[in-house]
C-alpha positions in Angstrom: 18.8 7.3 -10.6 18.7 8.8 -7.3 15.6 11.0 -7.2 12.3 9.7 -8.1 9.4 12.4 -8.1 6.6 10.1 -6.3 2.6 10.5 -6.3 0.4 9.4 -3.7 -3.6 9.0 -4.9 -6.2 9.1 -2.1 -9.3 8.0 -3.0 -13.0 7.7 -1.7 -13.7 4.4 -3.6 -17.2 3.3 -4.1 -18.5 -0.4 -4.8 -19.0 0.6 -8.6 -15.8 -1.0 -10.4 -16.1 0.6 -13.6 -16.0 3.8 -11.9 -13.1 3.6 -9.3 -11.4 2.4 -12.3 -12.1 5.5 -14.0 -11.2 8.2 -11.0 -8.4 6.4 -10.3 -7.1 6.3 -13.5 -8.1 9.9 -14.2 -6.3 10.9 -10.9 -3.0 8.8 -12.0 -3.0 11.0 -15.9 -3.2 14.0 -13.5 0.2 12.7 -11.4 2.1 11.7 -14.6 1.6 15.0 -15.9 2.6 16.8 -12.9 6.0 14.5 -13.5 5.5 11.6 -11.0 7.7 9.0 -11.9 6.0 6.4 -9.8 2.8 7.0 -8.3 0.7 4.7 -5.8 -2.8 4.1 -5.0 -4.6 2.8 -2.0 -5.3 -0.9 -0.7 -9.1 -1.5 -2.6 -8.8 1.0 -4.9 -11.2 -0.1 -7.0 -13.3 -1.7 -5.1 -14.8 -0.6 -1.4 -17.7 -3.3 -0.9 -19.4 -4.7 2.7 -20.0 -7.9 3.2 -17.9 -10.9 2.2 -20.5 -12.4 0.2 -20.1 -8.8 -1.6 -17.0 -8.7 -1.9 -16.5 -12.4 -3.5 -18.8 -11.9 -6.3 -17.7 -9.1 -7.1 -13.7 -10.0 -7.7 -12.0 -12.0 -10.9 -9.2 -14.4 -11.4 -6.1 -12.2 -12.0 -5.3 -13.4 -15.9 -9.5 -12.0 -16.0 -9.1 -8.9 -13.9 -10.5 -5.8 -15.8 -8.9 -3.4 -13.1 -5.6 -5.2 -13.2 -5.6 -5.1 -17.1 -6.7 -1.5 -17.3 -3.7 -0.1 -15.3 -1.2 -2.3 -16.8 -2.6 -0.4 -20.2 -2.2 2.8 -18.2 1.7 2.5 -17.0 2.4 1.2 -20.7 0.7 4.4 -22.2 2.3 6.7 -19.5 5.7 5.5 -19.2 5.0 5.2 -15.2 6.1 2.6 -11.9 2.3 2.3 -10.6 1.5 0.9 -7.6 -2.3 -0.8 -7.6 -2.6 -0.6 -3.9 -4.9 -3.9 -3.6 -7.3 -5.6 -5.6 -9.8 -8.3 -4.8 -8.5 -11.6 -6.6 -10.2 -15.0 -6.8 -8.8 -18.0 -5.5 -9.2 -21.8 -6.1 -10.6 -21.7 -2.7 -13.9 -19.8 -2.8 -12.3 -17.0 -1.3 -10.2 -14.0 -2.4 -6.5 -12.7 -2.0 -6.0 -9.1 -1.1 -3.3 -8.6 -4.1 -0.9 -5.3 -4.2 0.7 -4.8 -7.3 3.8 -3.5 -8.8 3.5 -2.3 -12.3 6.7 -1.5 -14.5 6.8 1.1 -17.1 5.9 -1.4 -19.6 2.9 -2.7 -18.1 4.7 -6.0 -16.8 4.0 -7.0 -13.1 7.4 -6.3 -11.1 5.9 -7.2 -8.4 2.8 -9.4 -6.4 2.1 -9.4 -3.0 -0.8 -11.1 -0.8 -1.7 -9.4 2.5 -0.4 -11.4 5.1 -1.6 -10.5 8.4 -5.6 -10.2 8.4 -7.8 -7.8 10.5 -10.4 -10.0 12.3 -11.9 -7.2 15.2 -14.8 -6.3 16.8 -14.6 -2.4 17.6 -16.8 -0.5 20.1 -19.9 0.7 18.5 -20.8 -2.5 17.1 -18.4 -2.3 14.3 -16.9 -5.5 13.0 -14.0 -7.1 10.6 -13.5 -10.5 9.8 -11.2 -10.6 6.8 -10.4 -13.8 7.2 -14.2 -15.1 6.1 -13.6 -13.7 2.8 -9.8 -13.5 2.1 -6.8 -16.4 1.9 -3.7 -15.0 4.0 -0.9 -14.6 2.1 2.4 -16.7 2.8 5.2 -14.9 1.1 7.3 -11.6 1.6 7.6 -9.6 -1.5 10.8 -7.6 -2.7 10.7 -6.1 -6.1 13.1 -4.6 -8.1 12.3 -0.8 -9.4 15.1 1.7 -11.4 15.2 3.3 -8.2 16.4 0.0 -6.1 14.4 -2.5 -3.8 10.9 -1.8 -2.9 9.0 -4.0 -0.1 5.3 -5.0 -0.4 2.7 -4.7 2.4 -0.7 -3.7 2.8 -2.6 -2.2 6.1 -2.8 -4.3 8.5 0.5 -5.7 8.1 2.0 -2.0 9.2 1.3 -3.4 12.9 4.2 -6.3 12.1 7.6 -4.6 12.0 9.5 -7.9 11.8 7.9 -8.0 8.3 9.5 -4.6 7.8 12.9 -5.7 9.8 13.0 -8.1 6.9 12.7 -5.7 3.6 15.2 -3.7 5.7 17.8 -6.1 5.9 17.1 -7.3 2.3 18.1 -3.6 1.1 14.7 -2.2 0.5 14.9 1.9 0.1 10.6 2.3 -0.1 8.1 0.1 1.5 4.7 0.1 0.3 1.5 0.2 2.8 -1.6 1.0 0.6 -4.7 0.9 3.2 -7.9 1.6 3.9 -7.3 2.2 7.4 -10.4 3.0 10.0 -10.7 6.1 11.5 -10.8 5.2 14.9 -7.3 3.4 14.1 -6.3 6.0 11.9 -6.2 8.9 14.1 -4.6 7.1 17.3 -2.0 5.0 15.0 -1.4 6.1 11.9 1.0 8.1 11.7 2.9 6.7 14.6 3.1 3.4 12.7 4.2 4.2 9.4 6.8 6.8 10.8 8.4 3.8 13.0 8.8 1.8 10.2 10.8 4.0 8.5 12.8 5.3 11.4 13.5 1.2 12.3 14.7 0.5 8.8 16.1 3.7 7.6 13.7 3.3 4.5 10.9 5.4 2.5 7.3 5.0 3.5 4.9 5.3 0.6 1.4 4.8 2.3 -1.1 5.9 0.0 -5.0 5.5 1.6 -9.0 5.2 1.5 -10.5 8.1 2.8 -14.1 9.1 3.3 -17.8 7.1 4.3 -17.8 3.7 2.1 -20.8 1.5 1.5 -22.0 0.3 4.4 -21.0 3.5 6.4 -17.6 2.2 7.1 -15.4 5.1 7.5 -11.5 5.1 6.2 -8.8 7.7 7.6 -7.1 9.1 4.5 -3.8 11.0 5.7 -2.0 9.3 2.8 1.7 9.6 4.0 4.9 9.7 2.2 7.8 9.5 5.0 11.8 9.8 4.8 14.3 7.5 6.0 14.7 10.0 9.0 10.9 10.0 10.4 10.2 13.5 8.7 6.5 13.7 6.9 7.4 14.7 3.0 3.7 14.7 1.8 0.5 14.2 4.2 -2.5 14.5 3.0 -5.9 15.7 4.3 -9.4 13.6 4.6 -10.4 14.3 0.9 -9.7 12.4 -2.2 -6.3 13.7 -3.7 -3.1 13.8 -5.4 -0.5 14.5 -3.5 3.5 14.7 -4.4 6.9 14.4 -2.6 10.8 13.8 -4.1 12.7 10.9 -3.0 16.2 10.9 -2.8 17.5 7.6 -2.3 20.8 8.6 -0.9 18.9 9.8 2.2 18.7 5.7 3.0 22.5 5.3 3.0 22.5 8.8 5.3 20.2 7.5 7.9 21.1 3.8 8.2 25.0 5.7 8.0 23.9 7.6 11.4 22.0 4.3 13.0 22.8 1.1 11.8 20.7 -0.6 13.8 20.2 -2.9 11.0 23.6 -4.4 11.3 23.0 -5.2 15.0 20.3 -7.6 15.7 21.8 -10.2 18.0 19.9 -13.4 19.1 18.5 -14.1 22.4 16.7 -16.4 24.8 13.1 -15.8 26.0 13.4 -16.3 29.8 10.7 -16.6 31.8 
């Protein structure tokens, strides 16, 4: 299968579960019946809470999670590849793990990844992250398997780490995922920048669905969801409002770019001097 028709869901998430459950999944039927073959949703796409506390007591264990267990029902029933951007999952710890999920066409979990690299910041204006009060970092690289070839996992943050993305690209990933709920002060300086770089370095599709609007606690998210081709050009690019928004993947446009620069074949090792 070399083209797979690909959906993008931006979404204002609130800290009401059972209702980001319910936009999102209304927003997914909408994609499946525009003919979206795989369709991905934002990092804390069911969940946009402040405060750590907050955010711990409101997440599950994953064999518990009603978000996880209503869109495993949902790409069962549809006959979809769904990508749950993140959801809040408790750990042994006390804390949580920032999860992204892979969902097969049968409901089955193709894929797990924990958010490695975590945002602790103070910005001007008095605004501050610590994700690492409330969430474990993850440990492990994540390369799935999908009808459509080898898809890498990442989430946000990690978009600023391109040896992660160096990685999936030498494994043979054609799409890497970057749900997010990126700030706007970020968003608009690096956004687009980022996400285009990775696929340019690694010859790959971007699929970078995001958050977008004012969240509890007056945080602000970017939105620009993003699909991107192998070659840097923007397929889909959404606005600053919740939305659905579509682009075709051909996958032999991977073989065309990394044809024209295989810059993967050419890492060489060096000495730091100095």
């Amino acid at each position: 299968m070399t083209v797979v028709k690909t959906a993008v869901i931006q979404v204002n998430a609130s800290a009401d579960m059972d209702e980001n459950i319910q936009t999102a999944s209304t927003m997914i039927r909408t994609a499946k019946d525009q003919g979206a073959q795989l369709i991905c949703t934002p990092e804390n796409v069911t969940m946009m809470e402040f405060g750590g506390d907050n955010v711990i007591a409101a997440s599950f264990p994953q064999d518990s999670h009603p978000a996880l267990k209503a869109f495993q029902a949902l790409a069962k029933e549809l006959d979809i590849w769904l990508l749950v951007g993140s959801l809040a999952v408790k750990q042994d710890s006390g804390k949580v793990a920032n999860r992204s999920f892979l969902l097969s066409n049968e409901g089955a979990i193709a894929g797990q990844y924990d958010k490695i690299h975590l945002f602790d910041v103070d910005l001007e204006g008095g605004e501050s992250y610590r994700e690492s009060n409330t969430f474990d970092g993850g440990e492990q690289a994540v390369l799935a398997d999908t009808p459509w070839g080898k898809l890498g996992m990442s989430i946000c943050y990690d978009v600023r780490f391109p040896h992660l993305y160096r990685a999936y690209g030498q494994a043979g990933a054609n799409i890497i995922t970057v749900p997010a709920a990126f700030t706007k002060p970020t968003g608009r300086a690096h956004w687009e920048v980022l996400l285009r770089a990775r696929a340019i370095e690694n010859g790959c599709f971007v699929i970078a669905p995001g958050q977008c609007g004012t969240h509890k606690g007056d945080r602000e998210t970017y939105g620009h969801s993003l699909i991107i081709a192998p070659w840097g050009e923007i397929l889909s690019e959404a606005g600053e409002e919740p939305g659905i928004f579509m682009a075709d993947l051909d996958l032999s446009e991977v073989d065309k770019a990394r044809g024209k620069v295989p810059s993967l074949k050419h890492d060489r090792p060096y000495p730091l001097k100095g």
